[in-house]
C-alpha positions as CSV (number, residue, x, y, z in Angstrom):
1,X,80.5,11.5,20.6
2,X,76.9,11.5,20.4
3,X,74.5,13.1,17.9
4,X,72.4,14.2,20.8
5,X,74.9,16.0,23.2
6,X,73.3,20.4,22.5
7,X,75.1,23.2,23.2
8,X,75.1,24.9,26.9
9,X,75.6,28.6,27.2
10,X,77.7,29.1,30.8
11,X,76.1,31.6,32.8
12,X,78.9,33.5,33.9
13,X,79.6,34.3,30.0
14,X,79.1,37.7,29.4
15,X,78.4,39.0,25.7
16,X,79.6,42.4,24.3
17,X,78.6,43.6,20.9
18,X,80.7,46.2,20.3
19,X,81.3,47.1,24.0
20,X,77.6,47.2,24.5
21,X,76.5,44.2,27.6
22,X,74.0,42.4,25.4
23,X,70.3,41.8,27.4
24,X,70.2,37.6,26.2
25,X,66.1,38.6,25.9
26,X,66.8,41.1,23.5
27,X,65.5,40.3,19.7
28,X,68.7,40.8,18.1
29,X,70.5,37.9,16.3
30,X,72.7,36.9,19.7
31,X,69.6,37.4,22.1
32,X,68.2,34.8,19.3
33,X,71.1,32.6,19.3
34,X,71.2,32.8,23.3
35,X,67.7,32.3,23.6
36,X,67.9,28.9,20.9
37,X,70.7,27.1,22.9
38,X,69.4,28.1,26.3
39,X,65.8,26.0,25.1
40,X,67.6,23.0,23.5
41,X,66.2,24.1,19.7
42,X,67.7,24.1,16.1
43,X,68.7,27.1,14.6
44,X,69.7,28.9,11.4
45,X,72.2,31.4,10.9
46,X,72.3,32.7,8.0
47,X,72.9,36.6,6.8
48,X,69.8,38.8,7.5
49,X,68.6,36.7,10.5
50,X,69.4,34.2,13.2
51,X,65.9,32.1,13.3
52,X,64.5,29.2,15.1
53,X,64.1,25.7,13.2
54,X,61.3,23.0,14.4
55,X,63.1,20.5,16.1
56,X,63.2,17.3,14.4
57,X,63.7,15.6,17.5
58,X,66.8,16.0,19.8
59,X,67.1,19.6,19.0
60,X,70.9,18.8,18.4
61,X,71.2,20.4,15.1
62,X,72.1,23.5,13.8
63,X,72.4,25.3,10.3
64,X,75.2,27.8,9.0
65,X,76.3,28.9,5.8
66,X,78.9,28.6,3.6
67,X,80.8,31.4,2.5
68,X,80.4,31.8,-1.2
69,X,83.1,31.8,-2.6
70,X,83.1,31.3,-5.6
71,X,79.0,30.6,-6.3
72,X,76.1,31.3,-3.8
73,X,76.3,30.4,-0.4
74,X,74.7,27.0,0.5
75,X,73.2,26.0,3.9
76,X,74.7,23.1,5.7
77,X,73.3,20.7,8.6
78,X,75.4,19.9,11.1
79,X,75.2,18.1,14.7
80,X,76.2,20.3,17.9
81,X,78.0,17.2,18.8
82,X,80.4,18.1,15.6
83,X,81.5,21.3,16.8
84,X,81.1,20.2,20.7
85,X,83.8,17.5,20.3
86,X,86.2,20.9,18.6
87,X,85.6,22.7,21.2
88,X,87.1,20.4,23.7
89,X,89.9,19.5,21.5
90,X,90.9,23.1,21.9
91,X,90.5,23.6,25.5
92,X,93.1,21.0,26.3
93,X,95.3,22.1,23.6
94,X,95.2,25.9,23.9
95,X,94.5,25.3,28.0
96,X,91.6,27.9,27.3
97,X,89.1,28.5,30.5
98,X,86.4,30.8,31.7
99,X,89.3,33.3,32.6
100,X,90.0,33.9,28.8
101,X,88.0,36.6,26.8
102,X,87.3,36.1,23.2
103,X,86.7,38.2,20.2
104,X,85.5,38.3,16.8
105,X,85.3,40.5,13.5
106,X,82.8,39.3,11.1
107,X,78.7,38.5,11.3
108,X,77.8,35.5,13.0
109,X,76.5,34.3,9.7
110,X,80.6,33.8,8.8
111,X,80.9,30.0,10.5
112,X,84.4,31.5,11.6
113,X,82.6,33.7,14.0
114,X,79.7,32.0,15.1
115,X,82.3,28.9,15.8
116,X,84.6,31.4,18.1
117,X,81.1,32.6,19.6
118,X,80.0,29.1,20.6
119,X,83.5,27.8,21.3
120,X,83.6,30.7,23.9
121,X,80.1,30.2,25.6
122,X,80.7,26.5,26.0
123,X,83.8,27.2,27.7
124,X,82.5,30.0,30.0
125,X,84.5,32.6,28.5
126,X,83.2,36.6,27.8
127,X,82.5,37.4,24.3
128,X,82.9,40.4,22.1
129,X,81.7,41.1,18.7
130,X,83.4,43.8,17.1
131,X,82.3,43.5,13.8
132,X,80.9,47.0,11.6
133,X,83.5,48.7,14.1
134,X,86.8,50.5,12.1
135,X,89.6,48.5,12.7
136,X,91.4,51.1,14.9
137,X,88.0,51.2,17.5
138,X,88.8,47.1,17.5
139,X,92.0,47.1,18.4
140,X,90.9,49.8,21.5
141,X,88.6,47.3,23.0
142,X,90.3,44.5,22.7
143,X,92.8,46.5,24.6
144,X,90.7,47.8,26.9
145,X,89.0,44.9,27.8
146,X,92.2,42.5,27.9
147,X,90.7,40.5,25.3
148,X,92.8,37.0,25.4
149,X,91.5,34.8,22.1
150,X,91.0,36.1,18.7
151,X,89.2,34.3,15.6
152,X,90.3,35.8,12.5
153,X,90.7,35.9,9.1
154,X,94.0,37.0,7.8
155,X,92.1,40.2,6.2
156,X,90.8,41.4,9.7
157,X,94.7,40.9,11.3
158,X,95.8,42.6,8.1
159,X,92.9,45.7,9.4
160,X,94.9,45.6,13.0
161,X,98.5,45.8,12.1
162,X,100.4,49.0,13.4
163,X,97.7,49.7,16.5
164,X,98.8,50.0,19.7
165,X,100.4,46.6,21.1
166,X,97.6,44.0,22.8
167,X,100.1,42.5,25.5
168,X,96.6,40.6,26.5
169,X,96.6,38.4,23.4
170,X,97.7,35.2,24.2
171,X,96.1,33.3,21.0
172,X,95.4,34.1,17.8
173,X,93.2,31.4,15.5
174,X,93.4,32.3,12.1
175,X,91.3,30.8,9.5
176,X,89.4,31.5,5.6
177,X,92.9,32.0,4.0
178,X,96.8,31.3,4.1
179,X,98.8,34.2,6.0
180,X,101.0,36.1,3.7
181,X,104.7,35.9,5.0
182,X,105.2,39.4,5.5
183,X,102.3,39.9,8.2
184,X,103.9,37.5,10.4
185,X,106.2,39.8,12.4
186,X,103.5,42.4,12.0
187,X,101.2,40.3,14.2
188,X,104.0,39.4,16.2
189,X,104.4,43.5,17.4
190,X,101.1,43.6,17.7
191,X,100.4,41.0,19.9
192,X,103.6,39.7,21.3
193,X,102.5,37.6,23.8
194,X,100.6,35.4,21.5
195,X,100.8,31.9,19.6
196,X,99.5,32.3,16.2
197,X,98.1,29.3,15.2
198,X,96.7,28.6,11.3
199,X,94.4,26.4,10.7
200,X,92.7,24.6,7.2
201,X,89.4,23.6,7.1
202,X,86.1,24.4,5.4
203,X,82.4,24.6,6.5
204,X,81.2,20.9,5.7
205,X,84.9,20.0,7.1
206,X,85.1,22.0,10.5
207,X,88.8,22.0,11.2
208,X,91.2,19.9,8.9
209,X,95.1,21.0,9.6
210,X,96.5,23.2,12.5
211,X,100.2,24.5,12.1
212,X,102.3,25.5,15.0
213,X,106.0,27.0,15.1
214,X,107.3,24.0,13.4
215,X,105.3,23.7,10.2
216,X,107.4,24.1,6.9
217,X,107.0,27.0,4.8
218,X,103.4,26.9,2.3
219,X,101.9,24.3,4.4
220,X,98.7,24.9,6.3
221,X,100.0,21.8,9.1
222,X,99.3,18.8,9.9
223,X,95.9,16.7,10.4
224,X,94.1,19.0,13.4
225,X,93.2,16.7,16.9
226,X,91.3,12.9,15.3
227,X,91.3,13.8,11.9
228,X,92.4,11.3,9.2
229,X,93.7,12.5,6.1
230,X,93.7,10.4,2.6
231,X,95.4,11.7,-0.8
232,X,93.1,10.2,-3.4
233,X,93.5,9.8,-7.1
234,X,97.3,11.4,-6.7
235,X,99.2,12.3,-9.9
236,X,102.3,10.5,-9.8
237,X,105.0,12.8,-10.4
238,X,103.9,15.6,-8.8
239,X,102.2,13.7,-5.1
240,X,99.1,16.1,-5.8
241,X,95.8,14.5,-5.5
242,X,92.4,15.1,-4.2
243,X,92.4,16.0,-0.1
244,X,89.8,13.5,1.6
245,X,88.9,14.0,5.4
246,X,87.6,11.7,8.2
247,X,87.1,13.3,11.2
248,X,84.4,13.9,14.4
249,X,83.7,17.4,13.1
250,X,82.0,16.5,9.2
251,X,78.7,17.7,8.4
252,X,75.3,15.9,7.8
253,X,74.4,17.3,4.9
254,X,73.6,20.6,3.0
255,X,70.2,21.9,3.7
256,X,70.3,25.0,0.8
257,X,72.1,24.6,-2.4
258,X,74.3,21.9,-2.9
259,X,77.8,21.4,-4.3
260,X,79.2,18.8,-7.4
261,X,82.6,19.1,-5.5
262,X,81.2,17.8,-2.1
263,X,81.4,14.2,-1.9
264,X,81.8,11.4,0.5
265,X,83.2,7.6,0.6
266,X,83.5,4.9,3.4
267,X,83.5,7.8,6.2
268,X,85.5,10.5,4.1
269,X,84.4,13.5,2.5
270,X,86.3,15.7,0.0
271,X,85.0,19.4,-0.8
272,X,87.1,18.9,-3.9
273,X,90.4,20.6,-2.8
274,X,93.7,19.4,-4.3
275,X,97.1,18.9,-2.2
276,X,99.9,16.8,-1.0
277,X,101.3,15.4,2.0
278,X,104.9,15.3,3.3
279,X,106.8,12.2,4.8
280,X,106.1,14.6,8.1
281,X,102.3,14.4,7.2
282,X,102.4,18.4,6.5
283,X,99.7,19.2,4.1
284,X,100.4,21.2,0.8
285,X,97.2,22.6,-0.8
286,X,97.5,23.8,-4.5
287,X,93.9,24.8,-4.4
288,X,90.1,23.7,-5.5
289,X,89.6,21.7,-8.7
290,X,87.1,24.5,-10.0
291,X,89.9,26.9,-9.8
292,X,92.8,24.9,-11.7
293,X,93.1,25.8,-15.5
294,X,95.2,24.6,-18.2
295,X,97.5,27.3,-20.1
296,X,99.4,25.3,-22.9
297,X,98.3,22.3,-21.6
298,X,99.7,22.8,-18.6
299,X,97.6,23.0,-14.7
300,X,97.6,26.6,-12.9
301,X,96.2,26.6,-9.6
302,X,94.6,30.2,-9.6
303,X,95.2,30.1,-5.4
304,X,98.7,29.6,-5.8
305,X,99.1,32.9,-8.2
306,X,97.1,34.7,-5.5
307,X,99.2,34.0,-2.5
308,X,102.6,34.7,-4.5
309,X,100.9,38.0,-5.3
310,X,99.6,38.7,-1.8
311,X,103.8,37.8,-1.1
312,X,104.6,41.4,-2.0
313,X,104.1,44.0,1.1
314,X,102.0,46.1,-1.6
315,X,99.3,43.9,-2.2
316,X,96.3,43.5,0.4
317,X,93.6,42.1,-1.4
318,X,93.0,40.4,-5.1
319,X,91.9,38.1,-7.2
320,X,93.2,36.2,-10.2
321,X,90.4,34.9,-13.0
322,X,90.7,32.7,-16.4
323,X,89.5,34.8,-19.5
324,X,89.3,32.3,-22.8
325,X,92.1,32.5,-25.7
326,X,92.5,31.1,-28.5
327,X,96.1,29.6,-28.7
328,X,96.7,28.7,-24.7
329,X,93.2,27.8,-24.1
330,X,93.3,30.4,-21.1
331,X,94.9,32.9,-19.8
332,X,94.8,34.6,-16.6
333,X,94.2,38.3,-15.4
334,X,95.0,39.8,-12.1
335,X,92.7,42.4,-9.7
336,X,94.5,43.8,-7.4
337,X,92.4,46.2,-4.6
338,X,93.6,50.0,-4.7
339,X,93.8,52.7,-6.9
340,X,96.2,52.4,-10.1
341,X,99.8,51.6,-9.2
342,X,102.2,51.6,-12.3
343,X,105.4,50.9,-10.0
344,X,103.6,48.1,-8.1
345,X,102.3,46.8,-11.3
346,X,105.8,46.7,-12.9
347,X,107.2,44.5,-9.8
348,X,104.1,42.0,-9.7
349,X,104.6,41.6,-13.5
350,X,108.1,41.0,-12.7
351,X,107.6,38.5,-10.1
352,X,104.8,36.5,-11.3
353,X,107.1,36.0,-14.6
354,X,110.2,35.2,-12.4
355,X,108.1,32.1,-10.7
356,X,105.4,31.1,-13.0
357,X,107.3,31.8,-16.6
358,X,105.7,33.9,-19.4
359,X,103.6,30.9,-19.9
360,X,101.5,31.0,-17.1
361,X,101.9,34.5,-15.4
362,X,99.1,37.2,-15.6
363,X,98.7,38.3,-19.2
364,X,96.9,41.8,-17.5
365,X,97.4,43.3,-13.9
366,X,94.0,45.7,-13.4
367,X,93.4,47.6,-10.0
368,X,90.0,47.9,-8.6
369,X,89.6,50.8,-5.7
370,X,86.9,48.7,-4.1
371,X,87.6,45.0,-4.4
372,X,83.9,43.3,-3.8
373,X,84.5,40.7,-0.8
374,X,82.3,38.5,1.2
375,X,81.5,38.9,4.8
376,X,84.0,36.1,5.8
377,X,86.6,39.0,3.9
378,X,87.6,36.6,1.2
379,X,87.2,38.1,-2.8
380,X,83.6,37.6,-4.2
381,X,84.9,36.1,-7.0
382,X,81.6,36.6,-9.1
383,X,81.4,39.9,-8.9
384,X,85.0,40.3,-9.6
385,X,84.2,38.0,-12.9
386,X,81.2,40.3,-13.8
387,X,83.6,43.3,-13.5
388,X,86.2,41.8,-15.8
389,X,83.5,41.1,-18.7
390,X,82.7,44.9,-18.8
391,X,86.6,45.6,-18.8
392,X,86.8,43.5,-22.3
């Protein structure tokens, strides 16, 4: 598909923010964002504003940002073109139309937002953007306005679980985080009528894997609609190696910050996550190379110690973190969000030394009432690490 080919915003798409028609001539960030594909321009969307770029040309270029992680957020370059060829790839396979109603949670500076936004104006679909609103004012309008499509992060489903049931819902795209177990039948009485679909990616990536009923248990599915996957430098016992993606969907490049993990070869690029594939092609991610440590010489994926604590119904948010030792090199300490929890701590302590051994389990399990977390929801992991320091 062509680097040219700019976003068109369908007339009969109607914008909400929350519930509120939006004027497209109005000088907030969507009015900007409307105005900027309307006239063919580049634009950046970044936290505090949504701002028009001089157009190097085709005008067929945007900029977004990263979320942050764990360091500051970057800038990337990308081609409307990357996204347009996504957005088609979901109409057929979704059979999404102008009929279907959309909705998001976060700022449109979270790519996961802005994408859904896009995805639904190319489409001719209404829009709703229910971010800032409590989560039970959400789930009201998306009942009330029969919302059919949600974008979300597995924090923001978390938010809606135990409303009132959204019959309406007929997809639910979740992204920026593996599902915990226990929140799929949740969903599942919340929205009954709806596919929930998982999906792996990253901001230079666009989408990487989707799953569907069939995918095995800790995968995040197979490659997503012409993507090409490659294992690269794999260890041989374990299959793990670095993930490496070839796909319509890449970015051009970053235009703030950059990143030592980001890399590209013969078409690929790798934002340095680590996995394994099955003889089924299901994809098995142990985590980024910046968050593996050695304890004892041997590898801990901090992601993996996260989702088997987010495995217990009393854990919603947290964080695990190296702190230096002597002996083992490293050892690892746990933030859990919410107030002080003796009981819950006892169980996680419990489980984490059932399935990771005394080795490698969490040497301390801390509670924080207000886990810091970035706009796409996930942990800010640097303010988490700043916290820990003044806990020593």
């Amino acid at each position: 598909m062509a680097n040219g080919l700019t976003f068109k915003w369908h007339d009969d798409a109607q914008v909400f923010v929350r519930d509120q028609p939006v004027d497209p001539n109005t000088s907030a960030p969507i009015g900007t964002l409307l105005a900027a594909i309307r006239d063919g321009l580049e634009f950046r969307v970044a936290p505090d504003a949504i701002t028009a770029l001089p157009t190097q040309g085709s005008g067929a270029y945007f900029e977004c940002m990263t979320s942050g992680t764990t360091g500051n957020p970057k800038a990337i370059r990308r081609s409307h073109a990357s996204w347009i060829h996504s957005f088609e790839a979901n109409r057929a396979r979704f059979a999404l139309s102008s009929t279907d109603s959309y909705a998001v949670f976060g700022q449109l500076a979270h790519s996961l937002a802005l994408y859904a936004v896009l995805e639904a104006a190319h489409i001719g679909a209404n829009i709703h953007l229910l971010a800032d609103m409590r989560p039970d004012r959400q789930a009201q309008s998306l009942g009330r306005n029969a919302v059919s499509v949600l974008y979300a992060t597995p924090t923001q489903l978390r938010a809606l679980c135990g409303s009132e049931p959204l019959p309406a819902v007929r997809h639910i795209l979740c992204g920026g985080g593996q599902l915990a177990p226990q929140m799929r039948p949740q969903i599942k009485a919340l929205c009954p009528n709806a596919t929930l679909s998982e999906f792996y990616g990253a901001s230079e990536t666009s989408f990487i894997t989707m799953s569907d009923s069939d995918t095995p248990a800790g995968s995040v599915g197979q490659a997503y609609d012409s993507v090409e996957l490659s294992i690269r430098d794999t260890d041989q016992t374990s299959g793990v190696g670095e993930v490496w993606v070839k796909s319509p969907y890449l970015f051009d490049s970053y235009a703030i910050g950059d990143s030592a993990e980001t890399r590209s070869q013969d078409g690929f690029v790798t934002v340095g996550e680590l996995g394994a594939l099955d003889k089924a092609g299901n994809l098995f991610l142990k985590g980024r190379k910046s968050r593996m440590v050695t304890i004892a010489d041997q590898n801990v994926f901090l992601d993996e110690v996260e989702a088997l604590l987010l495995s217990d119904p009393g854990v919603t948010h947290c964080a695990v973190l190296p702190r230096p030792d002597e002996i083992r090199g490293s050892v690892l300490w746990a933030v859990i969000g919410g107030p002080p929890d003796d009981v819950l701590k006892n169980r996680l302590t419990a489980l984490c030394r059932q399935n990771l051994g005394t080795l490698t389990a969490p040497r301390k399990i801390l509670f924080m009432n207000d886990l810091p977390a970035l706009p796409a929801g996930k942990p800010d992991i640097v303010k988490i690490a700043k916290w820990l320091e003044a806990q020593e």
